[in-house]
C-alpha positions in Angstrom: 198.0 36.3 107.8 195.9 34.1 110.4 198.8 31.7 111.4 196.4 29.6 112.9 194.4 28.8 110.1 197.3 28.5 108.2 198.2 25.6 110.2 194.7 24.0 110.9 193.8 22.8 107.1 190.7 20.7 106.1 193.7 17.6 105.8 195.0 18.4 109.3 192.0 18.6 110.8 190.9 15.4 109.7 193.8 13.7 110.7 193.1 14.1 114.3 190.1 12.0 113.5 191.7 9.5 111.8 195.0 8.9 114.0 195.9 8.3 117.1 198.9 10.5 118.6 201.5 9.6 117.4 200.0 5.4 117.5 198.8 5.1 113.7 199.9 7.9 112.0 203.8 7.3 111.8 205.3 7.6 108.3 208.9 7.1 107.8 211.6 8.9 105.2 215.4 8.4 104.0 217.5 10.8 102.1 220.9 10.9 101.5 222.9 14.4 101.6 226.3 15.2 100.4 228.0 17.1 103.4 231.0 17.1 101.7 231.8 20.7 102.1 230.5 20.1 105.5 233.4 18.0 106.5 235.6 20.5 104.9 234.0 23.4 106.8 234.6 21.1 110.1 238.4 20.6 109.1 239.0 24.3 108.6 236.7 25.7 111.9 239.1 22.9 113.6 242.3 24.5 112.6 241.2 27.5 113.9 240.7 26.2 117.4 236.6 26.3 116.8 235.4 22.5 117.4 232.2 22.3 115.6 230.7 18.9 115.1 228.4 17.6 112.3 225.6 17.1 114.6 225.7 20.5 115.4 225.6 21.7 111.8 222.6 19.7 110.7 221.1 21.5 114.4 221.6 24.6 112.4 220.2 23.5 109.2 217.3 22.0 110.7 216.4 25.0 112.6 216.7 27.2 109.3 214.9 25.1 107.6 212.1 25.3 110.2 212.0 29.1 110.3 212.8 29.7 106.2 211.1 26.7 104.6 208.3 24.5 105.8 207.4 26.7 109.2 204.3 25.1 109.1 205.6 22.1 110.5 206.7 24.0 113.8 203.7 23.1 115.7 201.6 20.9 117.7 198.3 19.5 118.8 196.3 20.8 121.3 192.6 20.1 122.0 191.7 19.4 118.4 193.7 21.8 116.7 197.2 23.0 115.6 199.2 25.3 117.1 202.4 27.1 116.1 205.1 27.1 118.4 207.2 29.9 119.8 210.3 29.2 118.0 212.3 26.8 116.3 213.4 24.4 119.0 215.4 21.4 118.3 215.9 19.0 120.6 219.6 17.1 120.4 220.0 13.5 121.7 223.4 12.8 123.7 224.8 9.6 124.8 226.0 9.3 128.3 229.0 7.9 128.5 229.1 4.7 131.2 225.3 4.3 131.8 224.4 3.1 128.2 221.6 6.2 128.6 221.1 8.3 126.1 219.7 12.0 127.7 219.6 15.3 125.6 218.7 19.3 126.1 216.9 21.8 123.9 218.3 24.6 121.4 215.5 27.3 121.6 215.8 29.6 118.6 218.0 27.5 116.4 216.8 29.6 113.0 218.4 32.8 114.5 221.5 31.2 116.0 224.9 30.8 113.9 226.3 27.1 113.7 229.3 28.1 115.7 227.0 30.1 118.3 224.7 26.7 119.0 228.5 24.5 118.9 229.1 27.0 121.9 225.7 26.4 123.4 225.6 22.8 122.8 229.3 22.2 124.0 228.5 23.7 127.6 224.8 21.8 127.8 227.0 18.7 127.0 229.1 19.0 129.8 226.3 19.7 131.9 224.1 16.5 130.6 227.1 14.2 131.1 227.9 15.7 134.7 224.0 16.4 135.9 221.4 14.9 133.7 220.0 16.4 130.8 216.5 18.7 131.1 213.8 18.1 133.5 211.5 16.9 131.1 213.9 13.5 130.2 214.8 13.1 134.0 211.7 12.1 135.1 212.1 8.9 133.6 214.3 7.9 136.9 211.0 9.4 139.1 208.8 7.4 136.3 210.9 4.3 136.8 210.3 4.2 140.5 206.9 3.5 140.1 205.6 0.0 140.5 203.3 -1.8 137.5 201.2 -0.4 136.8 201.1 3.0 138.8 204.0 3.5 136.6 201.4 3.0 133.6 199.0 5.3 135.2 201.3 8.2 136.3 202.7 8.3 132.7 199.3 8.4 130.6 198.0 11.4 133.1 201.1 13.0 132.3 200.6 12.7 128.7 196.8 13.9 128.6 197.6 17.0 130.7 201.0 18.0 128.3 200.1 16.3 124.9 196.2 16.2 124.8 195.3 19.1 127.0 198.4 21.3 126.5 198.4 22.2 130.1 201.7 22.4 131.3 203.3 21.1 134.3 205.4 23.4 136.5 206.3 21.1 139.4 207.6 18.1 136.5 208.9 21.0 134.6 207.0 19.6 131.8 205.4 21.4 128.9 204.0 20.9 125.2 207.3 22.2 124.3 209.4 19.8 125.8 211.0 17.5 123.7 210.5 21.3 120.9 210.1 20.6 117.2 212.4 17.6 116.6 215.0 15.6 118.1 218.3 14.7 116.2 220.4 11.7 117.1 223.5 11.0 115.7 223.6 7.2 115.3 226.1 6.9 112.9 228.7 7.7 115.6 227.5 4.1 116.8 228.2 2.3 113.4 225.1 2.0 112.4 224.3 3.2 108.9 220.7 4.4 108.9 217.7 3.4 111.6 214.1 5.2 112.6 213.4 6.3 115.9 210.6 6.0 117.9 208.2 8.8 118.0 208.0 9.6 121.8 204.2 9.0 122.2 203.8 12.1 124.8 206.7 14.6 123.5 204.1 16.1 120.9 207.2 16.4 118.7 206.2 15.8 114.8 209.3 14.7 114.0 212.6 12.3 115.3 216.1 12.8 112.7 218.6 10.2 113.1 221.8 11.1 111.6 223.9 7.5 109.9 227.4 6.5 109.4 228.8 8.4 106.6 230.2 6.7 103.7 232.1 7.5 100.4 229.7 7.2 97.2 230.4 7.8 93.4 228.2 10.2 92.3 227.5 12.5 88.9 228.5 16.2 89.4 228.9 17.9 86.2 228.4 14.9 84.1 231.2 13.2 85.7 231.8 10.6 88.2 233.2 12.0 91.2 233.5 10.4 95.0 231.9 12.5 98.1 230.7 12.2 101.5 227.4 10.9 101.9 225.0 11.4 105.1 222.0 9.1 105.4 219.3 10.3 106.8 215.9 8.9 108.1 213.3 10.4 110.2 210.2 8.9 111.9 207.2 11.6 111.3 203.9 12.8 113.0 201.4 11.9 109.6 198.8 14.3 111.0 201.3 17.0 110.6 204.2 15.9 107.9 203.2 14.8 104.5 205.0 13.8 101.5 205.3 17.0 100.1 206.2 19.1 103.1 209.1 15.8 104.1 210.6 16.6 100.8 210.3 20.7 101.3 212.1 20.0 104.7 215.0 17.3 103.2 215.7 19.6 100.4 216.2 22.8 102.7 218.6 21.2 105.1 221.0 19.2 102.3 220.6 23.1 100.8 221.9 24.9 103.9 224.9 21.7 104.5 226.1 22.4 100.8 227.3 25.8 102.1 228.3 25.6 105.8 229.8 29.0 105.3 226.2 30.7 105.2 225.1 28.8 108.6 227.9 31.1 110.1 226.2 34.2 109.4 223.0 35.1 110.4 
């Protein structure tokens, strides 16, 4: 199998063409997944002493579904073409608490990992965001910031044509194509809301940003019969050149598959 050509279709192709990264070709995608069992996982890991939060979960599920089901959206663009990346990388938004910031870190290999071995991973990065700062990659904004207008303006679109056109990374910013890794997750339902889009960061050469709602009880037909359950909404903002329609839906179904048994994203 040529992975490459695998990911560089006729479609693709022309897409670089006809977009601008990620400018023009944003699409945009809700879905709404009963995590029921979820919750009921989370309750029983909790009575065990094992904290594992639904962000975390949907990390898991996400990095499954990257690895089992729609692999082809695991890549980038470089030069004119697209190119797989070396491993399911999720990247996890986290608020910091006091400066109104919101920072995050990187879970390389999230296919391979349980959900209780990235709750352990995530729980100590965590700590370390909220203490330190979060990866190299989203500290430089405070180096960015210092800039006057418009060096500032300057400083950031080199930047972006060495790591997101070029693919060339940069060791002393500790910045590469792989970054910001194959999409970000933010849980903005712990702020109320009930369902927003992110931005699409226009030089993480990510193809996709998750944001998680506030859940909410809904009546809904199992079986034939009315039942209540807990409902997630989701919405992501997507990278058209690499996301379509028919690979979004691939990608929703796979993770609301993998959150109706939480047991399974415990074993590898």
């Amino acid at each position: 199998m040529n992975k490459m050509k695998d990911l560089n279709t006729p479609w693709r192709l022309s897409t670089l063409a006809m977009y601008k990264a990620p400018v023009d070709g944003r699409t945009y995608g809700t879905y709404e997944i009963d995590i029921t069992e979820a919750l009921e996982y989370i309750q029983k890991q909790k009575k065990e002493d094992k904290h594992i939060t639904l962000t975390e979960m949907f990390a898991a599920a996400v990095g499954r579904a990257l690895k089992y089901d729609v692999p082809d959206l695991n890549c980038y663009v470089r030069r004119g073409k697209f190119v797989a990346r070396p491993d399911e990388m999720v990247f996890v938004s986290v608020f910091m608490e006091g400066t109104k910031e919101v920072d995050g870190f990187l879970i390389h290999h999230a296919g391979d990992k349980t959900v209780t071995e990235i709750s352990e991973e995530m729980s100590k990065k965590v700590k370390h965001v909220r203490s330190q700062g979060g990866d190299q990659a989203t500290s430089n904004k405070n180096l960015l910031a210092k800039f006057p207008w418009p060096f500032r303006n300057w400083l950031f679109r080199i930047i972006q044509w060495f790591t997101r056109d070029m693919g060339i990374p940069l060791k002393f910013l500790k910045v590469d194509p792989n970054s910001f890794g194959s999409a970000i997750i933010s849980n903005i339902g712990t702020h109320g809301l009930q369902f927003g889009f992110a931005a699409l960061f226009p030089a993480s050469n990510i193809p996709m940003v998750i944001t998680l709602g506030k859940i909410e009880d809904k009546a809904v037909v199992r079986n034939g019969e009315i039942v209540i359950r807990k409902i997630l909404p989701v919405a992501g903002t997507f990278d058209h050149r690499i996301v379509d329609g028919s690979q979004g839906g691939r990608l929703a179904s796979a993770v609301a598959k993998y959150l109706l048994d939480p047991t399974g994203l415990d074993r590898k």
